[in-house]
BARO-390300 format. One record per atom (N, C-alpha, C, O, CB): x, y, z negated; residue in three letters. Coordinates in steps of 0.1 Angstrom, whole numbers, padded with zeros to 4 digits, always signed. Each point is the difference from the previous one (the first is absolute). Glycine has a CB too. Example, Ala and Ser with C-alpha at 12.3 -4.5 7.8 and 13.67 -1.06 7.14 Angstrom:
residues 2
+0132-0057-0078ALA;-0009+0012+0000ALA;+0009+0012+0000ALA;+0010+0000-0007ALA;-0029-0012-0005ALA;+0015+0023+0019SER;+0009+0011+0000SER;-0008+0011-0008SER;+0005+0011-0001SER;+0007-0017+0023SER;
end
This chain:
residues 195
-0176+0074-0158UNK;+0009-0011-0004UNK;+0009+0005-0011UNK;+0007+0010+0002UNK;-0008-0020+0021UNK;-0001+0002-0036UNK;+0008+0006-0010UNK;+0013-0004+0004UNK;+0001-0009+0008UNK;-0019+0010-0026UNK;+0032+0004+0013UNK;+0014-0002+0005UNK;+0008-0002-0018UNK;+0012+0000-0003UNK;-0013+0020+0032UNK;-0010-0023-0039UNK;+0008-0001-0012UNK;+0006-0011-0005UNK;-0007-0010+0003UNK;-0005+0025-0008UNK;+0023-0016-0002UNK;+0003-0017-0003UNK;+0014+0003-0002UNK;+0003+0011-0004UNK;-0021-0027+0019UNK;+0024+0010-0012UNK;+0016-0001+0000UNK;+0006+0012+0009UNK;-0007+0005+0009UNK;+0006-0032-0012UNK;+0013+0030-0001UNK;+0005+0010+0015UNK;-0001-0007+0011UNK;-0005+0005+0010UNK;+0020+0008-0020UNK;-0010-0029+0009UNK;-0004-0006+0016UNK;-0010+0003+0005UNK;-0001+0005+0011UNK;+0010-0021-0014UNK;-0019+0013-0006UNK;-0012-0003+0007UNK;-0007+0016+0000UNK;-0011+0002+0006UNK;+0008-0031-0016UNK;+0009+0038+0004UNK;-0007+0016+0006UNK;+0011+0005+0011UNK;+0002+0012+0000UNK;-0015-0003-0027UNK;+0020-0017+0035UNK;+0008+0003+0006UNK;-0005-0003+0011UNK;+0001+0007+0009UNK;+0014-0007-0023UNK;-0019-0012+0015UNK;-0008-0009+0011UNK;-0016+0004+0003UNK;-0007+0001+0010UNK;+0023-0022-0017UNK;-0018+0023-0006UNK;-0019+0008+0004UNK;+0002+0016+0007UNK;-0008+0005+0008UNK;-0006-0018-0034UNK;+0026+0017+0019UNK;+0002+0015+0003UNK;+0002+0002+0025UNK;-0003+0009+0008UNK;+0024-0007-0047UNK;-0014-0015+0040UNK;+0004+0000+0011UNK;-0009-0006+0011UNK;+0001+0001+0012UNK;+0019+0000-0024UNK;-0028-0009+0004UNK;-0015-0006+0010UNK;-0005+0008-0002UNK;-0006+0002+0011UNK;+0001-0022-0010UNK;+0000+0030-0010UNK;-0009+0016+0002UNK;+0007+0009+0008UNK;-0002+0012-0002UNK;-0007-0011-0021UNK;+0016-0004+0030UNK;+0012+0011+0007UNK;-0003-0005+0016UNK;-0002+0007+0010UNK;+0026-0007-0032UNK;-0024-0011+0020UNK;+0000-0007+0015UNK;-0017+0005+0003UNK;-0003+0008+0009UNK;+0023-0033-0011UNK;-0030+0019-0009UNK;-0010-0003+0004UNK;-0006+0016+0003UNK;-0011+0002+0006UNK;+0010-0028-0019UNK;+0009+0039+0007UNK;-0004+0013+0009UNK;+0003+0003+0010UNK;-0008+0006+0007UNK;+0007+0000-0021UNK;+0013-0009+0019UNK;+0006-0001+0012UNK;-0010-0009+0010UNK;-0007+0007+0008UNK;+0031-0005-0021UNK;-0025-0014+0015UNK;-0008-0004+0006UNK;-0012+0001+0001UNK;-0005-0005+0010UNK;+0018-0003-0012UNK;-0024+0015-0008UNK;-0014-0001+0000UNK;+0002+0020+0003UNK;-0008+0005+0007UNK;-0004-0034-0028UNK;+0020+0035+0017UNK;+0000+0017+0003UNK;+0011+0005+0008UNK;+0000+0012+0004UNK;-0011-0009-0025UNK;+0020-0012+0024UNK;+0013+0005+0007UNK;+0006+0007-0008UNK;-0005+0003-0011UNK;-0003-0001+0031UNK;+0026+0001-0014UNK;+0010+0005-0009UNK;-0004+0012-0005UNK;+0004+0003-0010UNK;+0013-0014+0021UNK;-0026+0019-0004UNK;+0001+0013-0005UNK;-0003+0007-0011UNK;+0004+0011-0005UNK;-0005-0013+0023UNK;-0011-0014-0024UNK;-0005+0000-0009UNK;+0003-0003-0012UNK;-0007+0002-0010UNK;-0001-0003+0024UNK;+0022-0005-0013UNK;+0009-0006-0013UNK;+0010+0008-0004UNK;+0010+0005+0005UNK;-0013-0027+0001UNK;-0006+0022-0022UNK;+0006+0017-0004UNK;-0001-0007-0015UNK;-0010-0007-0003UNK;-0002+0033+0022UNK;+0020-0026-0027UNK;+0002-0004-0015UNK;-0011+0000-0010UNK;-0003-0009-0008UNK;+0023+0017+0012UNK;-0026+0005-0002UNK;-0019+0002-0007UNK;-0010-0012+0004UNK;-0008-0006-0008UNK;+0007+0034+0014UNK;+0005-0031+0011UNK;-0009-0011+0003UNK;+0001-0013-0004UNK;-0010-0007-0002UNK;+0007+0019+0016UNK;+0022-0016-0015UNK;-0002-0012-0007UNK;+0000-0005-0011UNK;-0004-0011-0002UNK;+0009+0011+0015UNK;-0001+0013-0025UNK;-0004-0004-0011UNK;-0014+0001-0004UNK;-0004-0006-0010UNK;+0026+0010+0006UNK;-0029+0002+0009UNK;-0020-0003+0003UNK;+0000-0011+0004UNK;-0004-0008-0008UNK;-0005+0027+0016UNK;+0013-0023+0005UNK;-0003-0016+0006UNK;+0006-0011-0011UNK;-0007-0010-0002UNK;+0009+0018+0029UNK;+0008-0007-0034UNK;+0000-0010-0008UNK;+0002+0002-0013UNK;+0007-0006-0007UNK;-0001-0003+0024UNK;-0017+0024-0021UNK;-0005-0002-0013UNK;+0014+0004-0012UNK;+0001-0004-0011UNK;-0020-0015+0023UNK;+0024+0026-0006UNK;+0013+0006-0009UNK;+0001+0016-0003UNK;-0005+0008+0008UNK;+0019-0028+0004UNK;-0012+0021-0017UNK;+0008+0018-0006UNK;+0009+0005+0011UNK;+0010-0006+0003UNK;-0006+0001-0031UNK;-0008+0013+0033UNK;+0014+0011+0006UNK;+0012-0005-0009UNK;+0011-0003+0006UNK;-0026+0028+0000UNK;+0015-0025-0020UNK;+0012-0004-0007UNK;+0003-0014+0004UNK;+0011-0003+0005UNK;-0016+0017-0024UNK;-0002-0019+0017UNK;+0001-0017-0001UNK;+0005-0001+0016UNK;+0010-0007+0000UNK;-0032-0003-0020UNK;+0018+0013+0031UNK;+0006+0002+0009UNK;+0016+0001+0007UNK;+0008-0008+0006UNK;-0028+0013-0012UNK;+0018+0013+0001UNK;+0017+0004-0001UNK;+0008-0008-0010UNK;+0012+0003+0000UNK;-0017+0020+0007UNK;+0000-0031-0016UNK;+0012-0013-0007UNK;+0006-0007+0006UNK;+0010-0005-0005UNK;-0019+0003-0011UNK;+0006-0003+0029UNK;+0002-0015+0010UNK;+0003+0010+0013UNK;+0011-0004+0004UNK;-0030-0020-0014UNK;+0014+0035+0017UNK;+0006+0004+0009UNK;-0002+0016-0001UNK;-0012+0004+0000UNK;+0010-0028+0013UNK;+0010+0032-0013UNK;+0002+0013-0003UNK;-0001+0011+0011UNK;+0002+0012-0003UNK;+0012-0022-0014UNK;-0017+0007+0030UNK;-0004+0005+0012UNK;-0004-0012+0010UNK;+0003-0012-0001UNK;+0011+0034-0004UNK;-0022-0015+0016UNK;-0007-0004+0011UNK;+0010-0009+0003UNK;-0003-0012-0001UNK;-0012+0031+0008UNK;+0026-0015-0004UNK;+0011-0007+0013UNK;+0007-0011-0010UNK;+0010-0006+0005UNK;-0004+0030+0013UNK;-0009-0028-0032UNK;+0008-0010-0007UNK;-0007-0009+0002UNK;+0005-0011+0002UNK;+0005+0021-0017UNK;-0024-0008+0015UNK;-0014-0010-0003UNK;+0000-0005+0017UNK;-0002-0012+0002UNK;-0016+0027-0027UNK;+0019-0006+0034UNK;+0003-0003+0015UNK;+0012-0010-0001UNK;-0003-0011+0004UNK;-0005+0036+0005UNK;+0021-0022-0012UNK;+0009-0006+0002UNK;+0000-0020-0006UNK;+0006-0011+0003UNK;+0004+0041-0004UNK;-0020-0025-0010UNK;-0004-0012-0012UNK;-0004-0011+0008UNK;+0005-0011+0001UNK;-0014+0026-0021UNK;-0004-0006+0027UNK;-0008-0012+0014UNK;+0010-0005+0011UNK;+0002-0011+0004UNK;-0027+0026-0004UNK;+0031-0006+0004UNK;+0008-0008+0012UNK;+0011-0011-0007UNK;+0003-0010+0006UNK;-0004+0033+0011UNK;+0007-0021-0030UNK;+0009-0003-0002UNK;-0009-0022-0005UNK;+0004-0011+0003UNK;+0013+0046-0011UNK;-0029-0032+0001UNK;-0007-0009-0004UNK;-0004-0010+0013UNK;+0000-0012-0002UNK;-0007+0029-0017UNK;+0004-0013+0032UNK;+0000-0003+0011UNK;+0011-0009+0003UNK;-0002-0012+0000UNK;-0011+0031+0004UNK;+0025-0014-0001UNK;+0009-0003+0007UNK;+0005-0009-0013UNK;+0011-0006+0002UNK;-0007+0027+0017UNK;-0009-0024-0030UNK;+0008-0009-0013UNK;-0013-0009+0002UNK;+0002-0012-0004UNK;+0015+0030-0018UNK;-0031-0015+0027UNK;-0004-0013+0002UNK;+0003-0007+0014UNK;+0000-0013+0000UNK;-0017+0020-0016UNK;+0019-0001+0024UNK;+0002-0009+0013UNK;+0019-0007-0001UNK;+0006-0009+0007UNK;-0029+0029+0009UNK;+0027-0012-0024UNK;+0017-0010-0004UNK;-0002-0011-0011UNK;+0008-0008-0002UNK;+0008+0029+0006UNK;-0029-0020-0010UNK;-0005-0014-0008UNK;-0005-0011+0010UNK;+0002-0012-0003UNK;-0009+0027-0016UNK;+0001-0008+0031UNK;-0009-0011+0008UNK;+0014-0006+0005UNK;+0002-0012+0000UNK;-0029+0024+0007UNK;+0036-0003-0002UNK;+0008-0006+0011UNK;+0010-0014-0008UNK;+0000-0011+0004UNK;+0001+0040+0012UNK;+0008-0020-0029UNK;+0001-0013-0009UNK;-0008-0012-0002UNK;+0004-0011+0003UNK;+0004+0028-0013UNK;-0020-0015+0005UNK;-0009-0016-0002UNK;-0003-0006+0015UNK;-0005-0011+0002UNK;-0010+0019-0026UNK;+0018+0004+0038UNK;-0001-0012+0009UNK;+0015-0005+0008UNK;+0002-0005+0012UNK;-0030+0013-0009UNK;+0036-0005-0012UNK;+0016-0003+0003UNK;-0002-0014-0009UNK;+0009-0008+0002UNK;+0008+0036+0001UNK;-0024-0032-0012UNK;-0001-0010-0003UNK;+0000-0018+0010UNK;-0006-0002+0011UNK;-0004+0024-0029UNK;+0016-0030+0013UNK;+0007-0007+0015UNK;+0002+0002+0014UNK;-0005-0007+0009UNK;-0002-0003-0019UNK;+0015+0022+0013UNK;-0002+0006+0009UNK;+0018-0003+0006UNK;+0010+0004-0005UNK;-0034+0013-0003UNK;+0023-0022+0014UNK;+0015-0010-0002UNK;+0010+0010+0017UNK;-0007+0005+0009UNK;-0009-0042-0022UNK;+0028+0038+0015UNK;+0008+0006+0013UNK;-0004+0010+0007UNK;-0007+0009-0004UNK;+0012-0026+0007UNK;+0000+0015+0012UNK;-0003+0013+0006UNK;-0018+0003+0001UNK;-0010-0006+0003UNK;+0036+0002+0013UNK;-0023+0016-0019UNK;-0017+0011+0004UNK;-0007-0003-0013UNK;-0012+0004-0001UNK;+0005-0009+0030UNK;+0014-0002-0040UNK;-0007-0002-0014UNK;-0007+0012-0002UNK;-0012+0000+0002UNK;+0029-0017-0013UNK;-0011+0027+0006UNK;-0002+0014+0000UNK;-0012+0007+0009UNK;-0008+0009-0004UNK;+0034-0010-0001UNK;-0026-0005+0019UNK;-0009+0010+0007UNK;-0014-0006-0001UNK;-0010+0008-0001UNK;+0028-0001+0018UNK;-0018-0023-0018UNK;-0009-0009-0002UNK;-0009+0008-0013UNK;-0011+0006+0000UNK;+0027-0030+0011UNK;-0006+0020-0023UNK;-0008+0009-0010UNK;-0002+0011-0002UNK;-0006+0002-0011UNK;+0009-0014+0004UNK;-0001+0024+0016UNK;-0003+0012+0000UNK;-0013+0001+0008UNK;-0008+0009-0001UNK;+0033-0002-0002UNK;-0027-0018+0011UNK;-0007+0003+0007UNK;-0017-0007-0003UNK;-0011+0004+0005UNK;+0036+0000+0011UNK;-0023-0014-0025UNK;-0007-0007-0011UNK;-0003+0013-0012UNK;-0012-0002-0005UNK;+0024-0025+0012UNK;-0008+0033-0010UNK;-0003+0015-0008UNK;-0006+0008+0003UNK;-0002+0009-0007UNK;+0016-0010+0001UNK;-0019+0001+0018UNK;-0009+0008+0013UNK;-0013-0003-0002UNK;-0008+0009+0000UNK;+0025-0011+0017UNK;-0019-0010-0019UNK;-0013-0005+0004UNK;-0001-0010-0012UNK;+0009-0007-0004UNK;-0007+0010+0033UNK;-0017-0005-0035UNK;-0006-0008-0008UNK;-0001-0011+0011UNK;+0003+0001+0012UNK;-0015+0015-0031UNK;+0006-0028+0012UNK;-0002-0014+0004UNK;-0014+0002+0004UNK;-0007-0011+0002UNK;+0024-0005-0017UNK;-0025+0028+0017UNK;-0010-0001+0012UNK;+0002+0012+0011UNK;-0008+0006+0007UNK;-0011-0017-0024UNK;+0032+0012+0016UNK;+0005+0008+0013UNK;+0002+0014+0003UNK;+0005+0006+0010UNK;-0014-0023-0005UNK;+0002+0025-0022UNK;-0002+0013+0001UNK;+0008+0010-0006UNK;+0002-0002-0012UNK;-0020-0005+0015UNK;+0025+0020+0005UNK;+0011+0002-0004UNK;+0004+0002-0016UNK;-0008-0008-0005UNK;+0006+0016+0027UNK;+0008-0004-0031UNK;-0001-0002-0012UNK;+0002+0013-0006UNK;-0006+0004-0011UNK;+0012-0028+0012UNK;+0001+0031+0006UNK;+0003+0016-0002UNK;-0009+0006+0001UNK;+0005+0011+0003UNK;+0012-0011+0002UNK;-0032+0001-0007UNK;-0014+0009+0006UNK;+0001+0012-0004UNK;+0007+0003-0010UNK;-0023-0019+0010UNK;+0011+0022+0005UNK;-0003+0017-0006UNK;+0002+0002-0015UNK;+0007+0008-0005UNK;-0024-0005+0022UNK;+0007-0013-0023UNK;+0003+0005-0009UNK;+0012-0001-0011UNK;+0001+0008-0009UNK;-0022-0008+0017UNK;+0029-0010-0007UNK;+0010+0000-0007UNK;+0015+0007+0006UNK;+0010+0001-0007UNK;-0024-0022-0002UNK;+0012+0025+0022UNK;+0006+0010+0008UNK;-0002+0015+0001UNK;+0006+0008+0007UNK;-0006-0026+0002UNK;-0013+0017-0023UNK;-0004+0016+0002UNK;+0014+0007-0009UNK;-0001+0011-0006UNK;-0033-0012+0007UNK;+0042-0004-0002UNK;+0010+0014-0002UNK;+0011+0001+0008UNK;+0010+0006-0004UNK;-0016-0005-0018UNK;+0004-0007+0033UNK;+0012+0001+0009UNK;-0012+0010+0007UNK;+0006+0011+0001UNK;+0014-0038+0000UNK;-0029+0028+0003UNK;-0014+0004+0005UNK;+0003+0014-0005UNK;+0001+0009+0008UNK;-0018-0031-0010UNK;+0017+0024-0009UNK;+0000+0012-0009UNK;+0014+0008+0002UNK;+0000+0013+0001UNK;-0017-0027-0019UNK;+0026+0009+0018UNK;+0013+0008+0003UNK;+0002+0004+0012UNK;+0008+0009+0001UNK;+0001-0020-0016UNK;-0015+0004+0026UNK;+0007+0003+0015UNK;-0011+0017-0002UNK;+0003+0012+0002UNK;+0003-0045+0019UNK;-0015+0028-0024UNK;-0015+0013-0004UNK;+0006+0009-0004UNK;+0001+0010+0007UNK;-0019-0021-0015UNK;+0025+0012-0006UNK;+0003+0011-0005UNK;+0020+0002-0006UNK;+0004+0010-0006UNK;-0036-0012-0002UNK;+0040-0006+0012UNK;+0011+0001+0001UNK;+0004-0008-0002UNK;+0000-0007-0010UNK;+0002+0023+0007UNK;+0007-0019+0019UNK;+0006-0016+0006UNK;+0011+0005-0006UNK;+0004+0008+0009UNK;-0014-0019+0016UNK;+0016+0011-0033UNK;+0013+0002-0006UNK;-0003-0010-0011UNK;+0010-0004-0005UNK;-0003+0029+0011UNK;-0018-0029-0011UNK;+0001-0008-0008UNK;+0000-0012+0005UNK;+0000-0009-0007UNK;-0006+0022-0006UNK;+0007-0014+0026UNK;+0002-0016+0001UNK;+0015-0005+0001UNK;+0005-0011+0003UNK;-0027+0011+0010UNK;+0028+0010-0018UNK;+0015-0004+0003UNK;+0002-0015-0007UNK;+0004-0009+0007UNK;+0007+0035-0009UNK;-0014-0029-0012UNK;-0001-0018-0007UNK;-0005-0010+0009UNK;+0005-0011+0002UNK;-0012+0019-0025UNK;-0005-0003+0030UNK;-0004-0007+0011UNK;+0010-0007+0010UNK;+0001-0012+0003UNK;-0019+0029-0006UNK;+0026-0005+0008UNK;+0005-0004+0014UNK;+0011-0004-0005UNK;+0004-0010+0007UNK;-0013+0024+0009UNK;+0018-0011-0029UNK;+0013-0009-0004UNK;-0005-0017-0002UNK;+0008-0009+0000UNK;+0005+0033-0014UNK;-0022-0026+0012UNK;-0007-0013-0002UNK;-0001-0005+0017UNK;+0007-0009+0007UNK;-0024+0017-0033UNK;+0009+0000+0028UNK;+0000-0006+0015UNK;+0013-0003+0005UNK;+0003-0011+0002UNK;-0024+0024+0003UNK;+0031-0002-0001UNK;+0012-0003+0003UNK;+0006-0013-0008UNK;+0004-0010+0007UNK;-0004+0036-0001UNK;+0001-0027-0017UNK;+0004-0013-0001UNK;-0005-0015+0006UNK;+0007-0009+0005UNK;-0004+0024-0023UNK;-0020-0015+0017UNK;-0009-0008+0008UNK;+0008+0000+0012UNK;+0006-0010+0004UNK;-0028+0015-0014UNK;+0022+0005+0015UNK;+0009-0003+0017UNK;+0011-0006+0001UNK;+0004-0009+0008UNK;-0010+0027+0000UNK;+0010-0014-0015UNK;+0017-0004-0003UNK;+0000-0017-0002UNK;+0005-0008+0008UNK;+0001+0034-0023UNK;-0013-0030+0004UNK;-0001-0012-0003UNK;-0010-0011+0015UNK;-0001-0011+0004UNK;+0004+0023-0034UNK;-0009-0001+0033UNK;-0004-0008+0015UNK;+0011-0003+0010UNK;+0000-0010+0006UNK;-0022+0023-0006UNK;+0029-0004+0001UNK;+0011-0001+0009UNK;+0015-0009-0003UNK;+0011-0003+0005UNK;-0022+0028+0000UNK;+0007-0026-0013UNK;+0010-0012-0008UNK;-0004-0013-0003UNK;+0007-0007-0008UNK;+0002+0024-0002UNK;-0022-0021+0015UNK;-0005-0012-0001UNK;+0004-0011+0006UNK;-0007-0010+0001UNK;-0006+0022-0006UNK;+0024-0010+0010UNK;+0000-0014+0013UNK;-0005+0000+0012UNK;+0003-0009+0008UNK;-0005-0003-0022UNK;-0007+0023+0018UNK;-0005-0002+0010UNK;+0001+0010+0011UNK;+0002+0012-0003UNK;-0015-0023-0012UNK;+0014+0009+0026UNK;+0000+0010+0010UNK;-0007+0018-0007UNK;-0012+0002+0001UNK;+0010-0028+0019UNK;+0011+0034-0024UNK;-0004+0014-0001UNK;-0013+0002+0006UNK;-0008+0005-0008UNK;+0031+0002+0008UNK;-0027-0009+0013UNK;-0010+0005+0008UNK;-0015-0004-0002UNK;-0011+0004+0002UNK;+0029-0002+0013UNK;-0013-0015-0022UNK;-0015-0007-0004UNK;-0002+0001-0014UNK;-0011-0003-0005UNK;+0011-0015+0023UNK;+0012+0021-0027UNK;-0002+0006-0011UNK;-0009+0012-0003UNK;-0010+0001-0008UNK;+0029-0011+0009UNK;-0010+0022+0010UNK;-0009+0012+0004UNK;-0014-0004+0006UNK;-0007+0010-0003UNK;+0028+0003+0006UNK;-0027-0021+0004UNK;-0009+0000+0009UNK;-0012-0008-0014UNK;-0012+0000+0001UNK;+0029+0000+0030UNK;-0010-0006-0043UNK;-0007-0006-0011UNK;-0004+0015-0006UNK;-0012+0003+0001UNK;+0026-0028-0005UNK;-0007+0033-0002UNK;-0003+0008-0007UNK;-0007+0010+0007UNK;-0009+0005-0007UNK;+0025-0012-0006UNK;-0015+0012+0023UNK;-0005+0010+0010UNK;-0018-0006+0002UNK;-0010+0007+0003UNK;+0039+0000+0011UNK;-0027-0018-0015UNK;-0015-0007+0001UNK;-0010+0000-0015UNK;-0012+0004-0001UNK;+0025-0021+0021UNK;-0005+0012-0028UNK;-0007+0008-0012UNK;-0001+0011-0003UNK;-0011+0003-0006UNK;+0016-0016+0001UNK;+0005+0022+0007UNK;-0002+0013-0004UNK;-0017+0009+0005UNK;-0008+0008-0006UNK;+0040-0011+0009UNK;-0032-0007+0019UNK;-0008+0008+0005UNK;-0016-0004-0007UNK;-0008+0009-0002UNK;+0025-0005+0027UNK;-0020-0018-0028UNK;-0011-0004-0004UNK;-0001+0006-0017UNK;-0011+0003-0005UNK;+0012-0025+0024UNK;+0008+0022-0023UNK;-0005+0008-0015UNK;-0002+0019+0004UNK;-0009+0008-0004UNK;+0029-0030-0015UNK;-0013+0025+0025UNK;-0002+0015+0004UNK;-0018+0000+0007UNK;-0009+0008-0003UNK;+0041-0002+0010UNK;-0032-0015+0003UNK;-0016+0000+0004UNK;-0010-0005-0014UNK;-0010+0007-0001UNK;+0017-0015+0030UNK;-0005+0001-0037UNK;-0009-0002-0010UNK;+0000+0011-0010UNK;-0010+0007-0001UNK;+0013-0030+0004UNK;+0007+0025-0008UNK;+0002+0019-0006UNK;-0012+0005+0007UNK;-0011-0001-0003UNK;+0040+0006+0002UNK;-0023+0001+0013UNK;-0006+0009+0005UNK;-0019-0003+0010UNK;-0006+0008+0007UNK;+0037+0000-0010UNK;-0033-0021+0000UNK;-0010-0007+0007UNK;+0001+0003+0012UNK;-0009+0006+0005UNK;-0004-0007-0019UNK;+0024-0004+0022UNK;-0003+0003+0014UNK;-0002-0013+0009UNK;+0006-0010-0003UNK;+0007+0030-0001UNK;-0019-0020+0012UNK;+0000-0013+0003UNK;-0010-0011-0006UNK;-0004+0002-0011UNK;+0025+0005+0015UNK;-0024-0018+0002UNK;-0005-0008-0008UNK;+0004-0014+0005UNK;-0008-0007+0006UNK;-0009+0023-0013UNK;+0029-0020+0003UNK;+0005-0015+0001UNK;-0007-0011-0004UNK;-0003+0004-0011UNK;+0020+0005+0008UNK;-0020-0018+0003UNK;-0009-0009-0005UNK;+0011-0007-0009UNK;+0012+0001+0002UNK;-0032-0003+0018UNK;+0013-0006-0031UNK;+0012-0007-0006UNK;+0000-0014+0004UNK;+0010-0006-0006UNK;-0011+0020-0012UNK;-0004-0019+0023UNK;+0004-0010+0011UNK;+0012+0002+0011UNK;+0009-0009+0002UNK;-0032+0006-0005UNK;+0022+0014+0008UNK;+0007+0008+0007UNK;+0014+0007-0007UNK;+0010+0003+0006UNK;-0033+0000+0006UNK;+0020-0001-0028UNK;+0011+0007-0002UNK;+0008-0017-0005UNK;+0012-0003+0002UNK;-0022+0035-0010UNK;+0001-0041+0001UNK;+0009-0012-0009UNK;+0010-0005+0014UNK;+0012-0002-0001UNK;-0036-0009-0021UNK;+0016+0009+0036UNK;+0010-0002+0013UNK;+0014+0006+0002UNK;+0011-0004+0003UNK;-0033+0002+0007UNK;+0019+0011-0013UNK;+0011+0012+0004UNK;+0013+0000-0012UNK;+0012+0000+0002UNK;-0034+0016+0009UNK;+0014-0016-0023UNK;+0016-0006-0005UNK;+0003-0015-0004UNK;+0009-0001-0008UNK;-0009+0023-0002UNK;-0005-0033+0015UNK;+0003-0013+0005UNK;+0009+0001+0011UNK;+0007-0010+0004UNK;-0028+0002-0011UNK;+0020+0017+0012UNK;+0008+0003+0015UNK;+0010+0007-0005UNK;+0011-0005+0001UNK;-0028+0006+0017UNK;+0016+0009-0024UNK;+0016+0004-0006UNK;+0011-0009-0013UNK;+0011+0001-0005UNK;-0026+0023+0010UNK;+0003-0033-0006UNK;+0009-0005-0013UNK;+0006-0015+0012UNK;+0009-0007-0005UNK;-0027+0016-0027UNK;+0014-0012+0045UNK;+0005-0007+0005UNK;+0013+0005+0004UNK;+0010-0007+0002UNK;-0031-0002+0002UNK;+0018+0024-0002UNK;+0012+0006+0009UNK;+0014-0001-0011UNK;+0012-0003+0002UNK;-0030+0022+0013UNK;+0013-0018-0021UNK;+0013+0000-0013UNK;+0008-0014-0001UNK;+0012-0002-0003UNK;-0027+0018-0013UNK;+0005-0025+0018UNK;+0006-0020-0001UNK;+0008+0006+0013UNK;+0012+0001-0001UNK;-0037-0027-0008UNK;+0018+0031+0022UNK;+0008-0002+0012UNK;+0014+0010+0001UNK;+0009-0003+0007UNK;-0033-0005+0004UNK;+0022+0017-0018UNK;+0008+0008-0002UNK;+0014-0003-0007UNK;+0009+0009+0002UNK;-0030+0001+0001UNK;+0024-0021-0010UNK;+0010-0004-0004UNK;+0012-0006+0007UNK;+0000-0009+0008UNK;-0015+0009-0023UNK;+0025+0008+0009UNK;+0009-0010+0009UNK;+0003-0012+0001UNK;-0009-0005-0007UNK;+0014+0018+0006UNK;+0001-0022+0005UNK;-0003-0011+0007UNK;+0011-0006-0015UNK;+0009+0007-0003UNK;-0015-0002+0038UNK;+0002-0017-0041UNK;+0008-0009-0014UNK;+0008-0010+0009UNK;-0002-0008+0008UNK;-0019+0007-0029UNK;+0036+0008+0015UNK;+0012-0013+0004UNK;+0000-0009-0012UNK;+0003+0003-0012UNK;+0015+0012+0028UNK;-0020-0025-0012UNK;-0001-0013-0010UNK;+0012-0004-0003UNK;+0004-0008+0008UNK;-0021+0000+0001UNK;+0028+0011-0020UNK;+0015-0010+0004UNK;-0001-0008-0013UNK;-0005+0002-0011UNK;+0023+0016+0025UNK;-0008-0031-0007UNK;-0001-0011-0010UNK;+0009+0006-0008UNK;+0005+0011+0001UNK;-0011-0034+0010UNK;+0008+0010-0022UNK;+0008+0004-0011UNK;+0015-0005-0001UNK;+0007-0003-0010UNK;-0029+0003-0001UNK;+0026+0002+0024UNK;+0012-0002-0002UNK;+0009+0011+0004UNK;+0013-0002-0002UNK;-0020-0020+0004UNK;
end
């Protein structure tokens, strides 16, 4: 896969040759030689866009976590009061045929860091911590906030890691049932007139 074109676009080929070693050879295998081979670049042309292992590591998680705060934005779109937030976080989880959206492979550098140094997930988890944060301030009972995100978290960690095999019948159910929990989860609307 050639990675030439714009810096965007050798930025983005540079990081799906990153993932796609990770996933087809495992972390141990993603080593800077290999991805500028996999996507057809110079050791130079390489170290121009990421200058060690753990930048080009940090690059993928960071790309991850900036696409799944894109999904959660476009599905905050009419997403109106309490649990707005968990509703669409939890719609960022899952495509419209039910399957998680985070797979291996666009997770291979969170994959790749816990592998070779979980210190880089620190961007990770200040993201996440905010995610929580903003769950817990949704209007809704804390516990079903937590019990929203703790449920996504476990079905994307089993797809990561293929464990399990949920059906997507079975998974589309399961967050229909959490996104109910969130309507029920609100507190109760005092109506007052206008006087």
């Amino acid at each position: 896969m050639a990675a030439r074109g714009s810096g965007a676009a050798t930025r983005r080929g540079v990081l799906s040759a990153a993932a796609e070693i990770v996933v087809r050879d495992g972390a141990s295998k993603l080593t800077l030689d290999a991805v500028a081979e996999r996507c057809g670049l110079s050791k130079g042309g390489l170290l121009h866009h990421f200058s060690t292992k753990d930048s080009l590591i940090t690059a993928m998680i960071e790309d991850v976590a900036g696409q799944f705060e894109a999904d959660v934005q476009r599905n905050m779109q009419g997403e109106r009061g309490p649990g707005s937030f968990a509703r669409a976080f939890l719609r960022a989880c899952v495509d419209r045929e039910g399957i998680v959206t985070r797979t291996i492979k666009v997770s291979a550098g969170i994959v790749a860091a816990v592998a070779i140094n979980a210190q880089l997930l620190a961007p990770l988890r200040a993201r996440y911590d905010a995610w929580s944060a903003r769950l817990e301030d949704d209007g809704i009972d804390p516990a079903i906030a937590e019990l929203v995100r703790s449920a996504a978290d476990g079905l994307w960690l089993g797809s990561v890691l293929e464990l399990g095999s949920t059906s997507t019948a079975l998974r589309k159910r399961m967050f229909a049932k959490l996104i109910e929990l969130t309507q029920l989860g609100a507190p109760p609307v005092i109506e007052t007139s206008g006087a």
